[in-house]
Predicted model as a PDB file, atoms N, CA, C, CB and O in Angstrom, pLDDT in the B-factor column:
MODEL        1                                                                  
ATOM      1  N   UNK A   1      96.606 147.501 119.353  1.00 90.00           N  
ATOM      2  CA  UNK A   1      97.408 146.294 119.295  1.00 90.00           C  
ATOM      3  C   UNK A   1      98.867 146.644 118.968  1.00 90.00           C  
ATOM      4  CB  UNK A   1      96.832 145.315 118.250  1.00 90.00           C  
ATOM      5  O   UNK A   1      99.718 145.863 119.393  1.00 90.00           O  
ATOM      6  N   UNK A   2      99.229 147.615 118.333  1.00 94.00           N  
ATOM      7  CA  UNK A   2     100.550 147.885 117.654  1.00 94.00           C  
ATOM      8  C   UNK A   2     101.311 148.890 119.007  1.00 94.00           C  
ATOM      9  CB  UNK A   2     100.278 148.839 115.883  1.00 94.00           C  
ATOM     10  O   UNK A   2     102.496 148.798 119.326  1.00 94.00           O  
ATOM     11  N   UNK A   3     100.506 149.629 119.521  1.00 96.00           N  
ATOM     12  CA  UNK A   3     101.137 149.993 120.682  1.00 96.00           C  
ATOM     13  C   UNK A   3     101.544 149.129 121.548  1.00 96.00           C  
ATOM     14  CB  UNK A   3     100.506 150.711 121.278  1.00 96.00           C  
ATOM     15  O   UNK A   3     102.736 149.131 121.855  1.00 96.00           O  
ATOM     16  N   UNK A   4     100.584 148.135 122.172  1.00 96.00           N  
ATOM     17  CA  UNK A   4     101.131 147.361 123.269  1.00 96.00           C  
ATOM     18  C   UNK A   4     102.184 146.658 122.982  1.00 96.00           C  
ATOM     19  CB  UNK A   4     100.294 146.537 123.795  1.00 96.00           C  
ATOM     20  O   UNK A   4     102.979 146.359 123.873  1.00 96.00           O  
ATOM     21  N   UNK A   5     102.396 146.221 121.500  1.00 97.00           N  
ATOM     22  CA  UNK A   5     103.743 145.536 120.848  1.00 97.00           C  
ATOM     23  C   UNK A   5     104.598 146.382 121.067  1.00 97.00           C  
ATOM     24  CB  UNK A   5     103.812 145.186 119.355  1.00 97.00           C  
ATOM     25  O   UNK A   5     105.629 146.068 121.662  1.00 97.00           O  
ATOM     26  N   UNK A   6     104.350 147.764 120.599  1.00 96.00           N  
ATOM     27  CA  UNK A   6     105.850 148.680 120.768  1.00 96.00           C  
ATOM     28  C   UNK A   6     106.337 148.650 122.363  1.00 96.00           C  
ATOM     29  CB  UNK A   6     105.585 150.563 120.287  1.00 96.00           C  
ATOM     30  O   UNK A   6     107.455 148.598 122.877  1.00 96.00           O  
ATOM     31  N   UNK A   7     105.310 148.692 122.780  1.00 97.00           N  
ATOM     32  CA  UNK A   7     105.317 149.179 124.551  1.00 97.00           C  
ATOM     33  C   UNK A   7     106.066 147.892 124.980  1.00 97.00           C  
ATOM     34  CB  UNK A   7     103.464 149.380 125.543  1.00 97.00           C  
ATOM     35  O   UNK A   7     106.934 148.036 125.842  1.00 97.00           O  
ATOM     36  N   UNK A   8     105.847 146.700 124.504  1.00 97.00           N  
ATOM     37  CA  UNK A   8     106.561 145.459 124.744  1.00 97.00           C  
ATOM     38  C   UNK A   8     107.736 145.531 124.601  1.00 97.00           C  
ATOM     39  CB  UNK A   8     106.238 144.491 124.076  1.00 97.00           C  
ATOM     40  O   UNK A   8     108.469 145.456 125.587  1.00 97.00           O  
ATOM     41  N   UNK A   9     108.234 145.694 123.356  1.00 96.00           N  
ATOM     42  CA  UNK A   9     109.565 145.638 122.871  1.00 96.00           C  
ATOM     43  C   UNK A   9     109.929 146.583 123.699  1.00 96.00           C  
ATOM     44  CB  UNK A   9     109.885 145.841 121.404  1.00 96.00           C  
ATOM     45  O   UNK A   9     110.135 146.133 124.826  1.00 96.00           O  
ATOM     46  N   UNK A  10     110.155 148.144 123.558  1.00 96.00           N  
ATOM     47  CA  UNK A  10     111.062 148.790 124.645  1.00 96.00           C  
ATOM     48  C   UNK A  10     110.767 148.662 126.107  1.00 96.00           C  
ATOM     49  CB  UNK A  10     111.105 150.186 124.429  1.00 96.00           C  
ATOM     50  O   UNK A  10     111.260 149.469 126.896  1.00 96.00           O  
ATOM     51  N   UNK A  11     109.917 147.600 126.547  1.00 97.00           N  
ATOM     52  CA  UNK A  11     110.369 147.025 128.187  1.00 97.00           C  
ATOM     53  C   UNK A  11     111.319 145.823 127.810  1.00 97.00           C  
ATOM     54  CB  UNK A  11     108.838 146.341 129.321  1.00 97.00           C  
ATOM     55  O   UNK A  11     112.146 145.593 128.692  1.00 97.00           O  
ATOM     56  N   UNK A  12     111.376 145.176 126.935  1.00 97.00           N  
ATOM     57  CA  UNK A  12     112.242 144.021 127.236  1.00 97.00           C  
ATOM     58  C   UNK A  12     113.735 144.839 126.229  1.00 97.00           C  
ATOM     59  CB  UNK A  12     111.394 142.153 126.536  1.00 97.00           C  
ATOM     60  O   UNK A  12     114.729 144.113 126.254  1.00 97.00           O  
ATOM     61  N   UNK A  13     113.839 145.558 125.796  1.00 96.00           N  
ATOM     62  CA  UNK A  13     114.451 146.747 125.606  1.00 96.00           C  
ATOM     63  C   UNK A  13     115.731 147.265 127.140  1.00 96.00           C  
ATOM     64  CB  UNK A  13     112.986 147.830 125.371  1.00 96.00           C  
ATOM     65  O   UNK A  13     116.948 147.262 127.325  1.00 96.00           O  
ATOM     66  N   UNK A  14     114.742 147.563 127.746  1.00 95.00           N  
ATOM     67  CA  UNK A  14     114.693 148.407 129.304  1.00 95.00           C  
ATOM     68  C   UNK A  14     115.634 146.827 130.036  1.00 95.00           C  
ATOM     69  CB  UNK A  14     112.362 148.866 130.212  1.00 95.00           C  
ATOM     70  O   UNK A  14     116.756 146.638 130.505  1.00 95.00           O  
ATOM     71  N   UNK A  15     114.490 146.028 129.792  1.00 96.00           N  
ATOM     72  CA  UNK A  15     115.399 144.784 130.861  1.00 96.00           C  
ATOM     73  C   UNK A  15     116.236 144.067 130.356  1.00 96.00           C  
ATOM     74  CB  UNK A  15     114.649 143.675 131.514  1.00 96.00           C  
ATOM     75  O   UNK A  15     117.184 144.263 131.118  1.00 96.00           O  
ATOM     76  N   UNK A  16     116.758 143.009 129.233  1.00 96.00           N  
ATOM     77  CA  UNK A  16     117.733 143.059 128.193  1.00 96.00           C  
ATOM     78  C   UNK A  16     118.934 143.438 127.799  1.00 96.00           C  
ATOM     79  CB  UNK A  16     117.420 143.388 127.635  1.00 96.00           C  
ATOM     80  O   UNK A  16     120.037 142.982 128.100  1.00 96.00           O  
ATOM     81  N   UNK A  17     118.581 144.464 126.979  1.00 95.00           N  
ATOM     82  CA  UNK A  17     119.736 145.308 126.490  1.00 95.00           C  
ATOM     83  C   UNK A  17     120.240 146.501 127.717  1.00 95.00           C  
ATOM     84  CB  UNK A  17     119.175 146.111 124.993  1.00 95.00           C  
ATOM     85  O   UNK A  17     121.325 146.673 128.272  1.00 95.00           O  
ATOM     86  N   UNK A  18     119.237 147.036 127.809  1.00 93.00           N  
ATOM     87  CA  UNK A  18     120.091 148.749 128.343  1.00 93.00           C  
ATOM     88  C   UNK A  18     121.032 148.067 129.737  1.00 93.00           C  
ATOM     89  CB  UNK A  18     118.464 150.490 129.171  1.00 93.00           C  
ATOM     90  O   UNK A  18     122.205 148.423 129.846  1.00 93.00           O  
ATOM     91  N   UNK A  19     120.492 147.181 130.665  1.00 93.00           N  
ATOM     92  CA  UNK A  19     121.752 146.702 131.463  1.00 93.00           C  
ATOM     93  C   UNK A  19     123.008 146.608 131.113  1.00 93.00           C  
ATOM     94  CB  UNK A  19     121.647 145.640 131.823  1.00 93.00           C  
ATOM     95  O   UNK A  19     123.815 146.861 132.007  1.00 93.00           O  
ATOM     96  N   UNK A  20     123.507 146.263 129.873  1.00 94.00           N  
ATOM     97  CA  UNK A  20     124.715 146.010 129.362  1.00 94.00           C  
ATOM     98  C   UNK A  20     125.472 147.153 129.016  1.00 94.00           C  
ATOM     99  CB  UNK A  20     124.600 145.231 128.343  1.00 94.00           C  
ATOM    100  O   UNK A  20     126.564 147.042 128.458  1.00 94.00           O  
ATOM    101  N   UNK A  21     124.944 148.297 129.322  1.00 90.00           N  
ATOM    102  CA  UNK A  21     125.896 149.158 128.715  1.00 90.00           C  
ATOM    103  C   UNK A  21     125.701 149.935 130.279  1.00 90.00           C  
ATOM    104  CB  UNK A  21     125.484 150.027 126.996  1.00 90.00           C  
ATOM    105  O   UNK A  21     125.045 149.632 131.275  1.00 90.00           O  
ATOM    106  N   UNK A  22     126.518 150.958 129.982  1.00 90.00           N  
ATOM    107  CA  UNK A  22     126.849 151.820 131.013  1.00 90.00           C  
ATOM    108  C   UNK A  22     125.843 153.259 130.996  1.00 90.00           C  
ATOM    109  CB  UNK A  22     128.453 152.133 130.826  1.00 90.00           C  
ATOM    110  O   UNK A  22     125.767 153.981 130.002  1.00 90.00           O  
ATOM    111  N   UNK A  23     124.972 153.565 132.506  1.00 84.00           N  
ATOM    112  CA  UNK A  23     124.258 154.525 132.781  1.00 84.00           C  
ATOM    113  C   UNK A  23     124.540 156.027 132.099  1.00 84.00           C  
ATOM    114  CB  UNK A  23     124.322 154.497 134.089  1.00 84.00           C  
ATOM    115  O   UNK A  23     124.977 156.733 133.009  1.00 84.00           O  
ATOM    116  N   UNK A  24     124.463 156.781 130.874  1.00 81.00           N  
ATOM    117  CA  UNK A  24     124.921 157.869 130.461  1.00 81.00           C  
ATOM    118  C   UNK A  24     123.624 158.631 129.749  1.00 81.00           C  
ATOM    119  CB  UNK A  24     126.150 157.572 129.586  1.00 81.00           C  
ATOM    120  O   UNK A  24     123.823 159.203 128.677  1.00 81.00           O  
ATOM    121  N   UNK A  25     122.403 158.640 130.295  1.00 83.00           N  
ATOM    122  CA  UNK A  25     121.676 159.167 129.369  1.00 83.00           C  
ATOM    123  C   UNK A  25     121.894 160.657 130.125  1.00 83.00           C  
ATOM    124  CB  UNK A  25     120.109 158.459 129.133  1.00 83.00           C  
ATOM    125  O   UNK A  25     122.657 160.682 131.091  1.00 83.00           O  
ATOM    126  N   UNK A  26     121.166 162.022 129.651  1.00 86.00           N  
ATOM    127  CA  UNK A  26     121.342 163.133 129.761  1.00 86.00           C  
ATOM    128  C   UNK A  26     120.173 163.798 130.504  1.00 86.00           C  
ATOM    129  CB  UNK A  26     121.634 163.556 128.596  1.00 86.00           C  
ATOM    130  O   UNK A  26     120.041 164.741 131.285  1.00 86.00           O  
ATOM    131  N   UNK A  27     119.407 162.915 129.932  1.00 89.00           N  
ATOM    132  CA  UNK A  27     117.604 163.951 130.523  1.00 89.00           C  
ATOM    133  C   UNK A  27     117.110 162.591 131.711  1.00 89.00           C  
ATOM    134  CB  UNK A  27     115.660 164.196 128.489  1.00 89.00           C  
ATOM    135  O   UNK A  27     117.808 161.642 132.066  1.00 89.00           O  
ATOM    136  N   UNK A  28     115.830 162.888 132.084  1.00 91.00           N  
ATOM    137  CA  UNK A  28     115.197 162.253 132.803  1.00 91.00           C  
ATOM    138  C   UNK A  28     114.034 162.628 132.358  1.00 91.00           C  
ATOM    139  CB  UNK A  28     115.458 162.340 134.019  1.00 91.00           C  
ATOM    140  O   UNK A  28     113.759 163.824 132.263  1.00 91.00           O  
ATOM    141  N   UNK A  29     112.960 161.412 131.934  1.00 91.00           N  
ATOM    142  CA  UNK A  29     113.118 160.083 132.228  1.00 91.00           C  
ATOM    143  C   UNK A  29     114.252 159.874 130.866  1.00 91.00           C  
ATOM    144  CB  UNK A  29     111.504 159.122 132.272  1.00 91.00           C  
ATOM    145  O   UNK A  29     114.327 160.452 129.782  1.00 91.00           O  
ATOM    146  N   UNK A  30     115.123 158.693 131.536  1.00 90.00           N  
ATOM    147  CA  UNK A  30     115.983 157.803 130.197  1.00 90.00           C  
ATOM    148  C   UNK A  30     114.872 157.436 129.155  1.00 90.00           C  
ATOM    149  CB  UNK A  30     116.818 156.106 130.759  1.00 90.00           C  
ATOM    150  O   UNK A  30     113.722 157.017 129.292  1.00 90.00           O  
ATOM    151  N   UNK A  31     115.607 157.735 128.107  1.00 90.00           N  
ATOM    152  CA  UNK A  31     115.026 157.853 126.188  1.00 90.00           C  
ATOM    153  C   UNK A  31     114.133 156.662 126.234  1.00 90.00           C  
ATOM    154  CB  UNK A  31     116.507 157.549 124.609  1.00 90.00           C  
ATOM    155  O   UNK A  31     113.000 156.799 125.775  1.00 90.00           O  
ATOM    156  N   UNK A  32     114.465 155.603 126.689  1.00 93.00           N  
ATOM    157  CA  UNK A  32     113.723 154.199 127.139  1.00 93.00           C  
ATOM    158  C   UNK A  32     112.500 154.663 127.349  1.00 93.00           C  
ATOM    159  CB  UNK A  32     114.255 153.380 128.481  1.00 93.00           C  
ATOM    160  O   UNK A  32     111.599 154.678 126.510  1.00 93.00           O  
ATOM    161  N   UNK A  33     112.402 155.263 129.082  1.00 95.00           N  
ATOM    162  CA  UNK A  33     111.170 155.469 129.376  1.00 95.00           C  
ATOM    163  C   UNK A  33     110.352 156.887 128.580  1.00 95.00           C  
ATOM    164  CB  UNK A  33     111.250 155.531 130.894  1.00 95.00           C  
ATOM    165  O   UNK A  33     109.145 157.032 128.380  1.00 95.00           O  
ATOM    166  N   UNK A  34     111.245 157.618 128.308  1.00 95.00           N  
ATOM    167  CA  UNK A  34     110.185 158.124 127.738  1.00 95.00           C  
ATOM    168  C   UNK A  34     109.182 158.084 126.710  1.00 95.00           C  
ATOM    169  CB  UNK A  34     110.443 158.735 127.649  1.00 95.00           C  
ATOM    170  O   UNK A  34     108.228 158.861 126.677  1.00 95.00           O  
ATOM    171  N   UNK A  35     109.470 156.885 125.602  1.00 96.00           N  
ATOM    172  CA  UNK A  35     109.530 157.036 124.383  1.00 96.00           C  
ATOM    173  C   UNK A  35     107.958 155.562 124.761  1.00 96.00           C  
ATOM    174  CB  UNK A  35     111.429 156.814 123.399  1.00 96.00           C  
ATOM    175  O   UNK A  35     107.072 155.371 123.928  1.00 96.00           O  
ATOM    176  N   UNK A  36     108.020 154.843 126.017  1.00 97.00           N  
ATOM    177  CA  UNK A  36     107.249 154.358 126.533  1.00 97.00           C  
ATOM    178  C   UNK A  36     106.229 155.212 127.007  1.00 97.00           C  
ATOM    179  CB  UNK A  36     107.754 153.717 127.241  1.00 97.00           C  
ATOM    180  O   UNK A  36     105.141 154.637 127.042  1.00 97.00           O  
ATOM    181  N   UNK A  37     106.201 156.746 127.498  1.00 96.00           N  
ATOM    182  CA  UNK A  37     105.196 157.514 127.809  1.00 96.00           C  
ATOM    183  C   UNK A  37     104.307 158.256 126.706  1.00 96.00           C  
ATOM    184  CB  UNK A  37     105.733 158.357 128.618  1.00 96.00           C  
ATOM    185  O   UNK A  37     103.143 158.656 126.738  1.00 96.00           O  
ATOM    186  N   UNK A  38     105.426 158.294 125.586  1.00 97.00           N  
ATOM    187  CA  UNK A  38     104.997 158.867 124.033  1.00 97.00           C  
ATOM    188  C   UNK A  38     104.627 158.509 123.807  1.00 97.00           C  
ATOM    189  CB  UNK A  38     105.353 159.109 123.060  1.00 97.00           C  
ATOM    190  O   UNK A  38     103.439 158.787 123.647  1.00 97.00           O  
ATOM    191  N   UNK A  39     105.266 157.198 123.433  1.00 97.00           N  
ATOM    192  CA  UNK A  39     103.781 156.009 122.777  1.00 97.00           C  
ATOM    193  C   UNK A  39     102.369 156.340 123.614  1.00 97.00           C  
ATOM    194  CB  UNK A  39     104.154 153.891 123.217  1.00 97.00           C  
ATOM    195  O   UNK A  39     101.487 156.986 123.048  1.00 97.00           O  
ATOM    196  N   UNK A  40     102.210 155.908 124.872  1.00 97.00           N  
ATOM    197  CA  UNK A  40     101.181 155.647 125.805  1.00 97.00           C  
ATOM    198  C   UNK A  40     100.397 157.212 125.244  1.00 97.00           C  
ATOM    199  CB  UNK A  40     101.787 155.416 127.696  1.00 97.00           C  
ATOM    200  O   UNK A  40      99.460 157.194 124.446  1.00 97.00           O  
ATOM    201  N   UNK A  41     100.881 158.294 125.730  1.00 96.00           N  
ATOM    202  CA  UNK A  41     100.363 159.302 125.460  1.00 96.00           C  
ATOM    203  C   UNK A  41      99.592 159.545 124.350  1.00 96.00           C  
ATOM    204  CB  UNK A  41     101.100 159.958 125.527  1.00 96.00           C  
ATOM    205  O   UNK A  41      98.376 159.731 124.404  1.00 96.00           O  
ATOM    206  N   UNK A  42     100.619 159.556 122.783  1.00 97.00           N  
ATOM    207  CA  UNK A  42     100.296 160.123 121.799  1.00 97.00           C  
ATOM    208  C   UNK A  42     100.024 158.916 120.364  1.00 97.00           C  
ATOM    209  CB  UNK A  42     101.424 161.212 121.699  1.00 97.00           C  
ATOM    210  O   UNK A  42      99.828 159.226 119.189  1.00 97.00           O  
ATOM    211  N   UNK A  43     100.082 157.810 120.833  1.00 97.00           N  
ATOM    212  CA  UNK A  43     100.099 156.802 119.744  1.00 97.00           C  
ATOM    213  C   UNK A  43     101.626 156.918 119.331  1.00 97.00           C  
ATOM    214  CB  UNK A  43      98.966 157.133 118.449  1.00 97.00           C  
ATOM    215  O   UNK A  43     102.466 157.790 119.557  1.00 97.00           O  
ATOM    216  N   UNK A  44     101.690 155.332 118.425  1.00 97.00           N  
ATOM    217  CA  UNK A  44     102.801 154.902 118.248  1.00 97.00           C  
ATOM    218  C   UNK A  44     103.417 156.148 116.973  1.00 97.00           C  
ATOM    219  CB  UNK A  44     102.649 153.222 117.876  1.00 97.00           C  
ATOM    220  O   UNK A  44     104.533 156.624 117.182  1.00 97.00           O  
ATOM    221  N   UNK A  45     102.690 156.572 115.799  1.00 97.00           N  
ATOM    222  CA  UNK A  45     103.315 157.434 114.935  1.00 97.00           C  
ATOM    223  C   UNK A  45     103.938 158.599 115.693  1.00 97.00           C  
ATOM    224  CB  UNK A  45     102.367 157.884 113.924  1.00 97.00           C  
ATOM    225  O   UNK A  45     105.111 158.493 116.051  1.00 97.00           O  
ATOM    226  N   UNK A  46     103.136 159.874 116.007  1.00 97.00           N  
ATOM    227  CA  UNK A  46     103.547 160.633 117.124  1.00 97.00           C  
ATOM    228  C   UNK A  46     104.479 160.491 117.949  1.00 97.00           C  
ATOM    229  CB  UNK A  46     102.819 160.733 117.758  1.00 97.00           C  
ATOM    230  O   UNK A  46     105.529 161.129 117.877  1.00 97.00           O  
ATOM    231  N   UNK A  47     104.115 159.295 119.198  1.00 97.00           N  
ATOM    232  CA  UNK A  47     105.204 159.020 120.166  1.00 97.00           C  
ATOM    233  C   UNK A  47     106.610 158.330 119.363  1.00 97.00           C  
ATOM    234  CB  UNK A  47     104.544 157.934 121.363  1.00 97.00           C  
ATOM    235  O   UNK A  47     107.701 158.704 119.791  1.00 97.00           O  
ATOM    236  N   UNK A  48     106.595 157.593 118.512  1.00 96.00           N  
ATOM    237  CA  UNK A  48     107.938 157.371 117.977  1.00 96.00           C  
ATOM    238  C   UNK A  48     108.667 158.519 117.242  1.00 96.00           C  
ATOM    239  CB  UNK A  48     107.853 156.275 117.078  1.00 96.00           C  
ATOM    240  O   UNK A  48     109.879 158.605 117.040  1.00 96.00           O  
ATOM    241  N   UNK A  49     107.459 159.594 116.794  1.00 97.00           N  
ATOM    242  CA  UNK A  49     108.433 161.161 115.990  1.00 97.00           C  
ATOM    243  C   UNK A  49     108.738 161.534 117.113  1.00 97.00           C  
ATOM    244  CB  UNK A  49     107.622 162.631 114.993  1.00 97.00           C  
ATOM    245  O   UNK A  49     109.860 162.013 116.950  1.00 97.00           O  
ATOM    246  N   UNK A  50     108.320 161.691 118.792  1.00 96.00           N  
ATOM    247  CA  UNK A  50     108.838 162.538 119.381  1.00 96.00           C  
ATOM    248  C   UNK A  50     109.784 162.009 120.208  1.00 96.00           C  
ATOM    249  CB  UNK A  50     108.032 163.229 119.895  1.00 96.00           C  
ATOM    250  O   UNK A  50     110.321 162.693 121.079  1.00 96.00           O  
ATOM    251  N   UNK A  51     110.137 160.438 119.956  1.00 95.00           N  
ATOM    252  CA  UNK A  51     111.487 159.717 120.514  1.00 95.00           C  
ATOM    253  C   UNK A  51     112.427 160.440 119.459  1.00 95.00           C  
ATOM    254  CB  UNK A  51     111.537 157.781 120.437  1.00 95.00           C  
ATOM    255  O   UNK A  51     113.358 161.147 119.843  1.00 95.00           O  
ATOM    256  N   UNK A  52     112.175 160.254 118.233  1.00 96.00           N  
ATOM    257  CA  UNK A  52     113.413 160.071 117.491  1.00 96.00           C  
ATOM    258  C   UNK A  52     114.185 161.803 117.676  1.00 96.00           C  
ATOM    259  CB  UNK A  52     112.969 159.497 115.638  1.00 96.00           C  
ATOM    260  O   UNK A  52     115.330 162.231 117.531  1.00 96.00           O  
ATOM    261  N   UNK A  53     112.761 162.477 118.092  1.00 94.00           N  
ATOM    262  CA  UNK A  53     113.511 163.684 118.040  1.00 94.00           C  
ATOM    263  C   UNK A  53     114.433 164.054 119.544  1.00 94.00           C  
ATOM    264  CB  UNK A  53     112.369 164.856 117.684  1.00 94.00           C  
ATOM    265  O   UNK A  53     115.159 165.006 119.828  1.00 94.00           O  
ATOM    266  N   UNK A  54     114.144 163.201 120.080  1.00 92.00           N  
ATOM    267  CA  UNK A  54     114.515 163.348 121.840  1.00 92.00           C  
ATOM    268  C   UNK A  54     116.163 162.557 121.283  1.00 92.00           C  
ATOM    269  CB  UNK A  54     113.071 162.048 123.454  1.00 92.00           C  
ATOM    270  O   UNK A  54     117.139 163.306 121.316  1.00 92.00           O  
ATOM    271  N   UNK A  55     116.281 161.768 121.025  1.00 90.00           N  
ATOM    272  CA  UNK A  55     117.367 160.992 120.462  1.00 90.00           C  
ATOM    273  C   UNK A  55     118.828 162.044 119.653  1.00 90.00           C  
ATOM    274  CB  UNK A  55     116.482 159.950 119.253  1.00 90.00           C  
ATOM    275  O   UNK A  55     120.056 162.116 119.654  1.00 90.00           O  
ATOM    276  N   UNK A  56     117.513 162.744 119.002  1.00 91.00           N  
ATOM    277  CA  UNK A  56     118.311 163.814 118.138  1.00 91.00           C  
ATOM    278  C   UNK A  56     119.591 165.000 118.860  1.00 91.00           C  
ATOM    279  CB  UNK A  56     117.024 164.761 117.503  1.00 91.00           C  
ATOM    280  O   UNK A  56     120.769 165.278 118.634  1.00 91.00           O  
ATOM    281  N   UNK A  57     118.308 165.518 120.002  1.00 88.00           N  
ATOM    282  CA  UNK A  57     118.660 166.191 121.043  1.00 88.00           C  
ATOM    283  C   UNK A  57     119.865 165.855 122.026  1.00 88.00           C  
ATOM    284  CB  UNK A  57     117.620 166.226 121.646  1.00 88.00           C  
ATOM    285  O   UNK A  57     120.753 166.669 122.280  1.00 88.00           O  
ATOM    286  N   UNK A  58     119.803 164.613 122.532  1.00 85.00           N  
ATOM    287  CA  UNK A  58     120.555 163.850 123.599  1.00 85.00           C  
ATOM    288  C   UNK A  58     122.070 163.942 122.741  1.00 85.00           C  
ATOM    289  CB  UNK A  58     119.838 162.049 123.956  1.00 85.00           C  
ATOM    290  O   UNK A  58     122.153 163.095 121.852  1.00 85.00           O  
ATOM    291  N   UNK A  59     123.123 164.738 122.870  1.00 83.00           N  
ATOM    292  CA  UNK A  59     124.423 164.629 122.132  1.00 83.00           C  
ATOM    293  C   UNK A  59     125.387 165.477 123.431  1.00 83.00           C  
ATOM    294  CB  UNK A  59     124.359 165.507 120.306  1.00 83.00           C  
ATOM    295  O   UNK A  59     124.853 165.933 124.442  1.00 83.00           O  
ATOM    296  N   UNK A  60     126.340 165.530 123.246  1.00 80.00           N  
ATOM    297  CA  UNK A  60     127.812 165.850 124.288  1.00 80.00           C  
ATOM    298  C   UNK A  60     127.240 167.540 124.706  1.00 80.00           C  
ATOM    299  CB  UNK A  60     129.904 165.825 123.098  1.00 80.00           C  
ATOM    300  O   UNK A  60     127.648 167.940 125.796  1.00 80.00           O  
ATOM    301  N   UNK A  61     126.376 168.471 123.937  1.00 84.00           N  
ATOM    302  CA  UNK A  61     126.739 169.672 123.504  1.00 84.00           C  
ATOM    303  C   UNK A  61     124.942 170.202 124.375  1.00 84.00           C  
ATOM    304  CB  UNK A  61     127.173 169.798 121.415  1.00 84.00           C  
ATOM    305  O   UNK A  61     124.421 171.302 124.561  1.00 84.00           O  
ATOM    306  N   UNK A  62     124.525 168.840 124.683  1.00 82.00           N  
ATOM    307  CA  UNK A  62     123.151 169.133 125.126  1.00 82.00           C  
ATOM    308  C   UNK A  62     123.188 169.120 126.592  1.00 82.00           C  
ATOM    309  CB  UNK A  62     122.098 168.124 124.580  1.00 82.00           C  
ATOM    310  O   UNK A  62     123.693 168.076 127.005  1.00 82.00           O  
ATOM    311  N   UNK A  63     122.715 170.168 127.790  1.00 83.00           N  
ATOM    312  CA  UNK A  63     122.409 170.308 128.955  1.00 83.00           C  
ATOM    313  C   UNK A  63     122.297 169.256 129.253  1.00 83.00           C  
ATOM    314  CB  UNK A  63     121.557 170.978 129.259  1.00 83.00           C  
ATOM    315  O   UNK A  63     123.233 168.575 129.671  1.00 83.00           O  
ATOM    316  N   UNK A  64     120.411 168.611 129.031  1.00 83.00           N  
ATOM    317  CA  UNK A  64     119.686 167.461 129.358  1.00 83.00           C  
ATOM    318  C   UNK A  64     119.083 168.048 130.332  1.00 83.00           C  
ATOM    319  CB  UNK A  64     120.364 166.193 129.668  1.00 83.00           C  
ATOM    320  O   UNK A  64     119.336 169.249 130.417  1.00 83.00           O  
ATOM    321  N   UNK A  65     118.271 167.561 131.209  1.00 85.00           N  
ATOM    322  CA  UNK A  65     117.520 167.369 132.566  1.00 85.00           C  
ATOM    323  C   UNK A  65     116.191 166.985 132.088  1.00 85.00           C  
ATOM    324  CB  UNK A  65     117.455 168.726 133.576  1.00 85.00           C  
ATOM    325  O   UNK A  65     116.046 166.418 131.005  1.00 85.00           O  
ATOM    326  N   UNK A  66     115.068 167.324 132.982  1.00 88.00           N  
ATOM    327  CA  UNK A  66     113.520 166.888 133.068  1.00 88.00           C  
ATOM    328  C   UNK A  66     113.316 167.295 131.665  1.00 88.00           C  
ATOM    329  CB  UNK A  66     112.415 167.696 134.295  1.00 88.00           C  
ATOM    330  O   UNK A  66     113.545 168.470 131.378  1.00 88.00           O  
ATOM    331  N   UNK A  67     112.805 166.252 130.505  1.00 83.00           N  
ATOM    332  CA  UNK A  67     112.083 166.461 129.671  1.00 83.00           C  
ATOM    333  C   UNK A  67     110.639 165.127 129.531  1.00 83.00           C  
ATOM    334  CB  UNK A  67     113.119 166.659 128.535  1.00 83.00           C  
ATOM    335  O   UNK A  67     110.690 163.988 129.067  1.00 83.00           O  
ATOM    336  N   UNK A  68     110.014 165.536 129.861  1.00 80.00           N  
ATOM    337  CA  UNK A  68     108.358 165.250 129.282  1.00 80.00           C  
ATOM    338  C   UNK A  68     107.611 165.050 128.501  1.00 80.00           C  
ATOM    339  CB  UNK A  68     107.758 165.697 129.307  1.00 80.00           C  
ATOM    340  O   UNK A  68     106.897 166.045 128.376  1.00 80.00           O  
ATOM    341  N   UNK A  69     107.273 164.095 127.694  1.00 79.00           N  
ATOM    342  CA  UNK A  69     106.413 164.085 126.583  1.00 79.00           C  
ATOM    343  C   UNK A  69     105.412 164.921 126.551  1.00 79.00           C  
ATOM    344  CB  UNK A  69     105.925 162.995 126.393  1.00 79.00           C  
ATOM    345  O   UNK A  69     104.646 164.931 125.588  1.00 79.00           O  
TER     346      UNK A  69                                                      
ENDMDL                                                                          
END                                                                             
C-alpha cells in the first residue's frame, strides 16, 4: 500500500511539477523515473536510499548517462 502511494506521488510528480522547469537531468532514466523503478524493484526503504543517493551523484562535476536501479 505505501509503495503504490509513493509510486503515485512521483507520477503526478512527473506530470505536475517536472513540466515547469527546464529538461537538465544528467543520467537516463530522469531521477523521476528512476526512483519509480527503485521503489517498484526494491521497496519503498531501499528504493528511496537508492534515489537519494542517485540525487547525490547528479551535480555539474558528474558525467551522467545510463544508470539503472
Amino acid at each position: 500500500m505505501l509503495k503504490k502511494a509513493v509510486i503515485k506521488l512521483l507520477k503526478m510528480y512527473q506530470k505536475f511539477i517536472s513540466p515547469l522547469y527546464p529538461a537538465s537531468c544528467r543520467y537516463y532514466p530522469t531521477c523521476s523515473q528512476y526512483s519509480i523503478e527503485a521503489v517498484e524493484k526494491y521497496g519503498v526503504f531501499i528504493g528511496i536510499l537508492k534515489t537519494a543517493w542517485r540525487v547525490i551523484r547528479c551535480n555539474p562535476l558528474s558525467k551522467g548517462g545510463i544508470d539503472k536501479p
